[in-house]
C-alpha positions as CSV (number, residue, x, y, z in Angstrom):
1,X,2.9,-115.1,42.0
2,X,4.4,-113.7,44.9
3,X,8.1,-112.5,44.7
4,X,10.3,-114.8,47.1
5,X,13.7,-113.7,48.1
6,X,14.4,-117.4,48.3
7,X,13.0,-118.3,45.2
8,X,15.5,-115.7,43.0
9,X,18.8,-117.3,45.4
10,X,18.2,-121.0,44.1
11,X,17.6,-119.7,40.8
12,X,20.7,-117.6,40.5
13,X,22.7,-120.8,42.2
14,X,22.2,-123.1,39.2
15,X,24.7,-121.0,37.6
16,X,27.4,-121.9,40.0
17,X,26.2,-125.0,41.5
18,X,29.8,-126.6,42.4
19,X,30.9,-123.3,44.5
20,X,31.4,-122.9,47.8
21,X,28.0,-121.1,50.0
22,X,29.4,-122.0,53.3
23,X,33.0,-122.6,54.9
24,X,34.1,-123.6,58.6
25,X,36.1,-125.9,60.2
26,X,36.3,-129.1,59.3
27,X,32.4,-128.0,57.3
28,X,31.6,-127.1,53.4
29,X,29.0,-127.0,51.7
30,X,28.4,-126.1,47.6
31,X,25.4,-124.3,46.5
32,X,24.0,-127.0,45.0
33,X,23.6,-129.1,48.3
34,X,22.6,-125.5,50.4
35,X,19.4,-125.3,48.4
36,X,19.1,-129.7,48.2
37,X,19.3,-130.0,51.5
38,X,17.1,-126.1,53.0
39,X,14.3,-127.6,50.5
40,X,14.6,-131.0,51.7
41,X,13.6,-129.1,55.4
42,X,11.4,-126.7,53.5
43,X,9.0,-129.9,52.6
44,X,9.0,-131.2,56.1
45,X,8.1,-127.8,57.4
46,X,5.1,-127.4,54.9
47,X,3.2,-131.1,55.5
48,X,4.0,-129.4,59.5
49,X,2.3,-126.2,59.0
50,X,-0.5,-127.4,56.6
51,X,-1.4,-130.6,59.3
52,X,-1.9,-128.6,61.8
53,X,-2.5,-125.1,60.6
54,X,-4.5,-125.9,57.1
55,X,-6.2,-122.1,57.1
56,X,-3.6,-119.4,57.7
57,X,-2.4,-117.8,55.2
58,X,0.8,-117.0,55.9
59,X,2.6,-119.0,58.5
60,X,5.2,-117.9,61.1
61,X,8.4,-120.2,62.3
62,X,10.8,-119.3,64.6
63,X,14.2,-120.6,64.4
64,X,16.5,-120.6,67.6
65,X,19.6,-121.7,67.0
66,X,23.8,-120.6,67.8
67,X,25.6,-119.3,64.9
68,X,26.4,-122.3,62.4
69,X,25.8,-123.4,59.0
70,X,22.8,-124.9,60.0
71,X,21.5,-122.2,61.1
72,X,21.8,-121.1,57.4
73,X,20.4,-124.0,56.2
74,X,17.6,-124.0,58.1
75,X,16.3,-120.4,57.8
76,X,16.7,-120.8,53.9
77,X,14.6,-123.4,54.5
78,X,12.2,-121.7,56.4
79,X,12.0,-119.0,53.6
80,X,11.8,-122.1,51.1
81,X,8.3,-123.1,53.1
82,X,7.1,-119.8,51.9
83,X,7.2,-119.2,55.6
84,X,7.8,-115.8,57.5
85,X,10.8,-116.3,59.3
86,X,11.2,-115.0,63.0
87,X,14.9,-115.4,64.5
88,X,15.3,-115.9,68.0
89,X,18.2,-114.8,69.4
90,X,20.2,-117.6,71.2
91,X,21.4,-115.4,73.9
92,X,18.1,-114.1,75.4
93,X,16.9,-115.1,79.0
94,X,14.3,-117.6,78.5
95,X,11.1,-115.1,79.1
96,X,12.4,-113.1,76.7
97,X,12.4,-115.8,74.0
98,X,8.8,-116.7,75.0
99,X,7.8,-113.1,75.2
100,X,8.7,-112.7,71.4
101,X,7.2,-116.3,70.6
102,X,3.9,-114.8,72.1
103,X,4.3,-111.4,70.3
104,X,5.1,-113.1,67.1
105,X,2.4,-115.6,67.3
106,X,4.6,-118.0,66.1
107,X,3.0,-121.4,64.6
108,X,6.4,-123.5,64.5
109,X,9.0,-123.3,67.1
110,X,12.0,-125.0,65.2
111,X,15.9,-125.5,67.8
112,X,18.7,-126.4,66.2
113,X,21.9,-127.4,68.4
114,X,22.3,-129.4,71.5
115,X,20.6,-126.0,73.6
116,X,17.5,-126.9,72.4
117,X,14.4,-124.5,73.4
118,X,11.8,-125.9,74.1
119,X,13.6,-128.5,76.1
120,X,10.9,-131.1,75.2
121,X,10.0,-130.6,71.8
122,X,7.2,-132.1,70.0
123,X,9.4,-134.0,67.2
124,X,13.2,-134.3,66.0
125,X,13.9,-134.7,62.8
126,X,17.3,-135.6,61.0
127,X,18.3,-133.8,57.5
128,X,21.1,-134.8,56.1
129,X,23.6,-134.1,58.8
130,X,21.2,-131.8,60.2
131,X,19.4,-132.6,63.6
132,X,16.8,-130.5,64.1
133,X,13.6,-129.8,66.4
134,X,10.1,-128.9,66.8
135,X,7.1,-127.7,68.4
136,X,3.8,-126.6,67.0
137,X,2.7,-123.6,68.9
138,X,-1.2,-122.0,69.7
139,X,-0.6,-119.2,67.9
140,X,-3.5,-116.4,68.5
141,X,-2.5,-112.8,67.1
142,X,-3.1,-109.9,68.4
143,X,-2.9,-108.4,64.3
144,X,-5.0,-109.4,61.6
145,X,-3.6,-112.4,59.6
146,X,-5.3,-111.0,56.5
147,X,-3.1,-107.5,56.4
148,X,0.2,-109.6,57.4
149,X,-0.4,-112.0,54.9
150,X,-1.2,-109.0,52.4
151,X,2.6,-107.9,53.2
152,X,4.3,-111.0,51.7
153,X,6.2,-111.3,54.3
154,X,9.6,-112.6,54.8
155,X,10.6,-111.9,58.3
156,X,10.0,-110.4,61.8
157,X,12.7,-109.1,63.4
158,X,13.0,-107.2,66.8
159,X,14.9,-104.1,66.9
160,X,17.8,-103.7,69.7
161,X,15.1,-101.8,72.0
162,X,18.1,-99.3,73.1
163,X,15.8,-96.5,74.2
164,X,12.4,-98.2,75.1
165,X,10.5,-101.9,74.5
166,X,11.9,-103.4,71.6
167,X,9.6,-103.3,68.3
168,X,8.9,-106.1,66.2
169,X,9.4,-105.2,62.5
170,X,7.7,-106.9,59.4
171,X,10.0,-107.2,56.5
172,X,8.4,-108.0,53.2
173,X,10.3,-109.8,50.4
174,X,9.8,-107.0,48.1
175,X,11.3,-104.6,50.4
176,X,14.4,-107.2,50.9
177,X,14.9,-107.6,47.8
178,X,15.2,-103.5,47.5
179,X,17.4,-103.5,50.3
180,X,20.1,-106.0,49.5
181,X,20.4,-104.3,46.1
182,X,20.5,-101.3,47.3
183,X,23.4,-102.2,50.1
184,X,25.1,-103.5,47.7
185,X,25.6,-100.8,45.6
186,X,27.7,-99.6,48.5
187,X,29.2,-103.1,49.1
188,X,29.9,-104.3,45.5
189,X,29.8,-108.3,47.0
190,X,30.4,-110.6,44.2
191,X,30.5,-114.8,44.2
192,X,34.8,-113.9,44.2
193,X,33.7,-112.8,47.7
194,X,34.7,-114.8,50.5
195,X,33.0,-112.9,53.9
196,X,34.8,-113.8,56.9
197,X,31.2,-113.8,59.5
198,X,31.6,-112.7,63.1
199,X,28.0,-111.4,64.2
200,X,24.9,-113.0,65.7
201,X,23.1,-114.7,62.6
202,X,19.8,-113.8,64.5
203,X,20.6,-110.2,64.0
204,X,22.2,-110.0,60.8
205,X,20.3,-112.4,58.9
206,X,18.5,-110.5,56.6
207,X,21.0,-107.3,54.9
208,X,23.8,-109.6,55.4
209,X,23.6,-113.7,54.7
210,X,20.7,-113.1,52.2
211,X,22.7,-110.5,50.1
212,X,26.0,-112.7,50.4
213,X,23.7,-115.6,49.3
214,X,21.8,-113.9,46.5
215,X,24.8,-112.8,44.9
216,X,26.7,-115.8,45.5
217,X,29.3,-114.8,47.7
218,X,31.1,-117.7,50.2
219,X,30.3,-117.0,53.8
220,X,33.1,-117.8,56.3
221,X,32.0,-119.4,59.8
222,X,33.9,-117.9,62.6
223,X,33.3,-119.1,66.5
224,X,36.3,-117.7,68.1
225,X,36.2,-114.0,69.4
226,X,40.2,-114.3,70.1
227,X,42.1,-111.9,67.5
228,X,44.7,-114.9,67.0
229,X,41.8,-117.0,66.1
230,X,39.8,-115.0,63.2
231,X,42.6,-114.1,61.9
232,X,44.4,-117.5,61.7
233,X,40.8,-118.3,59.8
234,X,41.0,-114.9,57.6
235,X,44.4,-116.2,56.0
236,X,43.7,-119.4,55.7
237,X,40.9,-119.4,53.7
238,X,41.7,-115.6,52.0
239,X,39.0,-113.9,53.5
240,X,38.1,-110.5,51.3
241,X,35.7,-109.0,53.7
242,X,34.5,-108.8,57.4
243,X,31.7,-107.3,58.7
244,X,32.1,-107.1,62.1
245,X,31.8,-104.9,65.1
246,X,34.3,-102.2,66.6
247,X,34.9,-104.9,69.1
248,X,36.0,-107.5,66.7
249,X,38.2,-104.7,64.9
250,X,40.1,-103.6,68.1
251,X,41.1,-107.0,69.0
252,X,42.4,-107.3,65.4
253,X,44.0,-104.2,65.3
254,X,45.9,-105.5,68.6
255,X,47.2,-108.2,67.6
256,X,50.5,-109.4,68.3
257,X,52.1,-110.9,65.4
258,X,53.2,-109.7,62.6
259,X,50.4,-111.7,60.0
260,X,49.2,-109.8,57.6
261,X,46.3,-110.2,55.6
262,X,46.7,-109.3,52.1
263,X,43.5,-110.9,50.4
264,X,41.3,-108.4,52.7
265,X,39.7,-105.8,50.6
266,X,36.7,-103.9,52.8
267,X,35.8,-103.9,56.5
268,X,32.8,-102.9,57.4
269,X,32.1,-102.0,61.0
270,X,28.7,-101.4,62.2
271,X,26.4,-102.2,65.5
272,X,28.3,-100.0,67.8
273,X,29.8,-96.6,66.8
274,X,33.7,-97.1,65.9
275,X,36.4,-95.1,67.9
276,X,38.8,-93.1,65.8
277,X,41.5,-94.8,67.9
278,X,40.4,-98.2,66.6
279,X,40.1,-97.1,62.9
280,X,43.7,-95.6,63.3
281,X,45.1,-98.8,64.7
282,X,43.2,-100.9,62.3
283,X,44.5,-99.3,59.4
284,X,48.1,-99.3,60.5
285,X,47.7,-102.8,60.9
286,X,46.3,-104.3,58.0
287,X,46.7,-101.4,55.3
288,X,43.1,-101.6,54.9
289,X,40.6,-98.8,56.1
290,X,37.9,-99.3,58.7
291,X,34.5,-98.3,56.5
292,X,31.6,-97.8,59.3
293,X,28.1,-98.2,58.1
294,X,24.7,-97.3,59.5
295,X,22.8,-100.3,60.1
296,X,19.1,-99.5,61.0
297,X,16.5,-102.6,60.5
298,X,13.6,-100.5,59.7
299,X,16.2,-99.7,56.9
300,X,19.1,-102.1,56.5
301,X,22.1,-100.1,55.3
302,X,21.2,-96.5,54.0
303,X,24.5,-95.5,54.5
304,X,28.2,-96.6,54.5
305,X,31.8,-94.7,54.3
306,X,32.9,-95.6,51.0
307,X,34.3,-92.4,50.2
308,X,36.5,-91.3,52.9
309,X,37.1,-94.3,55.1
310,X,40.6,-93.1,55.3
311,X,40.3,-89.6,55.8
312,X,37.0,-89.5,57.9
313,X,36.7,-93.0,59.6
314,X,33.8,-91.5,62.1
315,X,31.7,-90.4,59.0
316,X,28.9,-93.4,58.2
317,X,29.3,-91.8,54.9
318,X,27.2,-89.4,52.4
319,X,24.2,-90.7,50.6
320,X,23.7,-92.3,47.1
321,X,20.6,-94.0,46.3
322,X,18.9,-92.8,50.0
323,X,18.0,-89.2,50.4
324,X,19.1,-87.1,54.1
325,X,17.9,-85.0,56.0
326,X,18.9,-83.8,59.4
327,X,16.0,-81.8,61.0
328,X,15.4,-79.5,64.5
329,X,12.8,-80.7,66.8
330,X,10.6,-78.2,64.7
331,X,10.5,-80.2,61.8
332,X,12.8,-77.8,59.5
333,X,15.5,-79.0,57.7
334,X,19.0,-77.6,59.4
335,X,22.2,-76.7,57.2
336,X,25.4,-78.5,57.4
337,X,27.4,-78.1,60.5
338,X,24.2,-78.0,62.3
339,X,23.1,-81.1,65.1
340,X,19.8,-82.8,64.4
341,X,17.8,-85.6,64.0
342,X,18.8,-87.7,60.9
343,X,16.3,-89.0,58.4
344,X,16.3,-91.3,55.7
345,X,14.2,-92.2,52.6
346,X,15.1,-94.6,50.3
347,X,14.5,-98.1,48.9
348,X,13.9,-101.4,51.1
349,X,12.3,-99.8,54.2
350,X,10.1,-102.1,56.5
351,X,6.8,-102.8,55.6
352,X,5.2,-102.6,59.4
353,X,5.4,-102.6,63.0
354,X,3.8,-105.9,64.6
355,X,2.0,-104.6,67.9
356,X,0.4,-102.2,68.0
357,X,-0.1,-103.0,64.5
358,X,1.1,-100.1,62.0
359,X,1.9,-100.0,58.8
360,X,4.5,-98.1,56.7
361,X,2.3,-96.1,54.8
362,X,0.4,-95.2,57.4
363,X,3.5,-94.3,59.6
364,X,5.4,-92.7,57.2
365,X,2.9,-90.9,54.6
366,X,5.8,-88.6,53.6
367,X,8.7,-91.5,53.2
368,X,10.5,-89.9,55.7
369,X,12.1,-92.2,58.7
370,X,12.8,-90.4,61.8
371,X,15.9,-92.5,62.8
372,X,16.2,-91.3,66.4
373,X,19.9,-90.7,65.9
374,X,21.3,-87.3,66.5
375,X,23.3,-86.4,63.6
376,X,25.9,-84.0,61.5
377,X,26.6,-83.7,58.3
378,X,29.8,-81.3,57.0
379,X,30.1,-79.5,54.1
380,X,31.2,-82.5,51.6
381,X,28.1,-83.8,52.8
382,X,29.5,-86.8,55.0
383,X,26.9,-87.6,58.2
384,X,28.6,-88.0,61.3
385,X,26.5,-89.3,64.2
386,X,26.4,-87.8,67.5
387,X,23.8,-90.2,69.4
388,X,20.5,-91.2,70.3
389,X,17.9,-88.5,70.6
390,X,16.4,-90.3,73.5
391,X,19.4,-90.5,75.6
392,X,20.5,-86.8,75.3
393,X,21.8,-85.8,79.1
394,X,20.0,-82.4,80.5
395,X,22.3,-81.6,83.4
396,X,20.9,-77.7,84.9
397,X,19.5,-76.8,80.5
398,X,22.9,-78.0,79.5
399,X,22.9,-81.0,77.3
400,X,25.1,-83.3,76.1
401,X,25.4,-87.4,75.3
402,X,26.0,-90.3,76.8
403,X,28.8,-91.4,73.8
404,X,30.6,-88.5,73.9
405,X,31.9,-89.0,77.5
406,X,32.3,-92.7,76.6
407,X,34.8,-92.1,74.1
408,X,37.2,-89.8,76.3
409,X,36.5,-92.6,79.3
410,X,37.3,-95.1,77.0
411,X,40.7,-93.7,75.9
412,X,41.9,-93.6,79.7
413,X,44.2,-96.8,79.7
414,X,42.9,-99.3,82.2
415,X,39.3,-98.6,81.1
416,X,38.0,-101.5,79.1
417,X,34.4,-99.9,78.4
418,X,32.1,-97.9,80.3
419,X,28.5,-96.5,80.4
420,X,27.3,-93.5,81.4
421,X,23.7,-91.8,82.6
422,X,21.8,-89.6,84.5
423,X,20.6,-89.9,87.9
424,X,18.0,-87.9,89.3
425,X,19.6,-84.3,91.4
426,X,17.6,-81.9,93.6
427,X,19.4,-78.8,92.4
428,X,20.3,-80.1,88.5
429,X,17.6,-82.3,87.7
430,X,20.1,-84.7,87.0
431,X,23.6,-85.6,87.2
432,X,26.1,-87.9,85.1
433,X,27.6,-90.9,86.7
434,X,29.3,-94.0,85.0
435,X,29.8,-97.8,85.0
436,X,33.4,-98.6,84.1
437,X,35.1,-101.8,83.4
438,X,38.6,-102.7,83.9
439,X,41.0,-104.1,82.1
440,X,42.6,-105.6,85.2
441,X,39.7,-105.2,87.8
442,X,42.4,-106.1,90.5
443,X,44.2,-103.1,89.9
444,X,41.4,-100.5,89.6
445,X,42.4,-96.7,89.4
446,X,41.5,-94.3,92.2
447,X,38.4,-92.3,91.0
448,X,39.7,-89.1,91.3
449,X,42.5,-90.1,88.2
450,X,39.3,-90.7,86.1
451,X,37.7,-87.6,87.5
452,X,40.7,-85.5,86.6
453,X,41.3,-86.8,83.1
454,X,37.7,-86.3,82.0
455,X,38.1,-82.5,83.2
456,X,41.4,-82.5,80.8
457,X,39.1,-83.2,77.8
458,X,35.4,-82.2,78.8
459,X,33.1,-79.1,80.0
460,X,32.7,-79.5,83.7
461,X,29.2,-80.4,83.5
462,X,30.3,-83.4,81.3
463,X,32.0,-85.0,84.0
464,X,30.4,-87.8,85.7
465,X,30.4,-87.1,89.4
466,X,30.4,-90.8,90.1
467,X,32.2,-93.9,89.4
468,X,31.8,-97.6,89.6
469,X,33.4,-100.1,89.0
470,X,31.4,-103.4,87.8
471,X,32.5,-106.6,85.9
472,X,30.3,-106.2,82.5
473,X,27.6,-103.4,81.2
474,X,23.8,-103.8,80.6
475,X,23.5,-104.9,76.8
476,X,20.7,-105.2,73.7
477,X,20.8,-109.2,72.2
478,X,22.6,-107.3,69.4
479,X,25.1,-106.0,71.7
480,X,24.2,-102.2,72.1
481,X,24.8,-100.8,75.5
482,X,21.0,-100.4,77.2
483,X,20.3,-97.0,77.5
């Protein structure tokens, strides 16, 4: 019988049936009732799959929901129906949703919350307190059903598509099962655990509310994104982790009052690189290190700074159970203190790439992942990263990236967040400009300030010989700038 991720989460519940899976406001729920109620849906969604699609072997159901316990519920439940489960993100325009229902081939559309896509579903159901929706779709694949099926797998998930068309990635439930043991090696999560959640469900389903379920940890539902607010939470219901974003952990860092949060033992920031600034001000605050991971979903966490968060908060830390390598274009395998492409292989990698259709083994005959991030590693054998490969700047042979002159933009006081690239230059080839926010867009600084202060702290041809001003930066439904 085929392993199922879902399967070995209800089994390990029965020894802690009364505890708590899911908190929010005025909303918890027990373990025992999180598996009643996902297999109650689970049913529902199996007499809808076998009606109308009696012959495939291995259906697809998308879920579109907001962030909720529902949404839990409901992907369990989808896992449950020995479904593969395909989240779609909430906050994409509507032709991307239907662009990734199309690529997915999806046979079940299920909405959950009063946005309901599409708006004129096929049936509504009622689960408990749960209202859901659904739509049966005319799936026709563009991959072979027979090799998917072959996979086992659990869920397709679309990477942030920073550099290029975003990739749909097959994850089977042996290799999730690998990867939340391996993650939490690093993580040490345990049912004491009480994970204070902050990110897009759709995007962090998988390394992140599986392992907290499978190793019966209580997840923490958080809506607001004001510091005052998730904090206020935190406290009140003793949070001892967050997992959050650099974004989340600067708001928190600049906090006004003088709480404190004493139950908090790890904070893990990922989806964005982490300013040293922020790590700083973090710690000062709370007494508690900033530990930045790499989160990669052809991977799930290979890496995290367990070993000198303090010391190092820009490392993403030294491998354990993953090997490293950072590598020149050539192939060859470069020394520490030497820039390269990092790659990773280890347990719980993706099992294939949707369209084209590839699989792993025929992708990575070796094991090796090339991650397309430009990387260090120093001679304790910490990796720093440097950036994307793809979005290295070539201004007249000299090259440089896009973060780098982030960072020092980012540090200037009425800067909020910025972007920069190249545009096109008769003489260079290309030039640097940038996209700036404000803090207080009413009171924008004269150019020439920004100008100067990035010649303070970069080489000349660093400098971006442009600025704008706009009101919000092109980002990835995870919330990566677009590069």
């Amino acid at each position: 019988m085929n392993l199922n991720v879902s399967d070995l989460i209800a089994l390990r519940a029965q020894s802690y049936p009364n505890h708590l899976a899911l908190l929010g406001d005025n909303f918890s729920i027990s373990y025992e009732d999180l598996i009643s109620c996902a297999d109650a849906i689970a049913e529902r969604i199996k007499s809808l799959l076998s009606a109308n699609w009696p012959s495939v072997p291995t259906h697809r159901v998308g879920l579109f929901a907001p962030n909720s316990g529902d949404y839990v519920i409901v992907a369990l439940g989808i896992l449950r129906a020995k479904a593969c489960f395909v989240p779609i993100a909430s906050e994409l325009a509507p032709l991307e949703r239907s662009d990734q229902a199309f690529r997915t081939a999806l046979h079940l559309l299920v909405s959950v919350g009063p946005k309901c896509w599409p708006e004129n579903p096929m049936g509504t159901e009622q689960t408990g307190n749960i209202i859901w929706h659904w739509s049966i779709l005319g799936a026709l694949p563009s991959f072979c059903e027979q090799r998917f099926a072959a996979l086992n797998p659990a869920f397709i998930r679309f990477s942030s598509g920073t550099t290029g068309e975003s990739k749909g990635v097959v994850l089977g439930h042996a290799s999730l099962h690998e990867r939340i043991i391996s993650a939490n090696k690093r993580l040490k999560i345990s049912a004491a655990d009480r994970i204070l959640w902050t990110l897009p469900m759709a995007h962090h389903f998988a390394v992140s509310i599986v392992l907290y379920l499978f190793e019966g940890a209580t997840v923490i539902l958080e809506d607001s994104h004001l510091a005052t607010g998730i904090l206020q939470n935190a406290v009140r219901n003793r949070a001892t982790l967050i997992y959050g974003s650099p974004f989340h952990f600067s708001l928190l860092a600049a906090e006004e009052s003088e709480t404190g949060w004493p139950s908090l033992r790890l904070a893990v920031s990922t989806a964005a690189p982490l300013r040293e600034d922020v790590a700083k001000a973090f710690l000062s605050r709370f007494g508690v290190p900033l530990t930045q991971g790499l989160g990669i979903i052809e991977a799930g966490l290979p890496l995290l700074n367990t070993t000198a968060a303090e010391t190092k908060p820009l490392s993403v830390g030294k491998p354990d159970d993953f090997e490293v390598a950072i590598r020149a274009e050539s192939g060859k395998k470069l020394t520490p203190g030497n820039l390269g492409e990092l790659y990773l292989r280890g347990p719980g990698f993706f099992d294939a790439y949707l369209l084209p259709w590839m699989e792993r083994t025929q992708l990575l005959p070796d094991g090796w992942l090339p991650t397309g991030d430009l990387a260090e590693e120093d001679a304790n054998g910490q990796i720093f990263l440097k950036g994307r490969r793809k979005s290295v700047i070539n201004v007249g042979g000299m090259k440089f990236f896009p973060e780098e002159v982030e960072d020092v933009i980012n540090q200037y006081p009425a800067v909020s967040c910025s972007r920069v690239f190249c545009m096109p230059h008769d003489r260079w080839g290309s030039i640097p400009v940038a996209e700036v926010v404000l803090k207080q867009p009413d009171d924008p600084p004269f150019p020439a300030a920004l100008t100067r202060y990035c010649k303070e702290r970069l080489a000349s041809y660093k400098v971006p010989l442009r600025f704008e001003f706009v009101s919000q930066l092109p980002l990835t439904a995870s919330g990566k700038i677009k590069r």
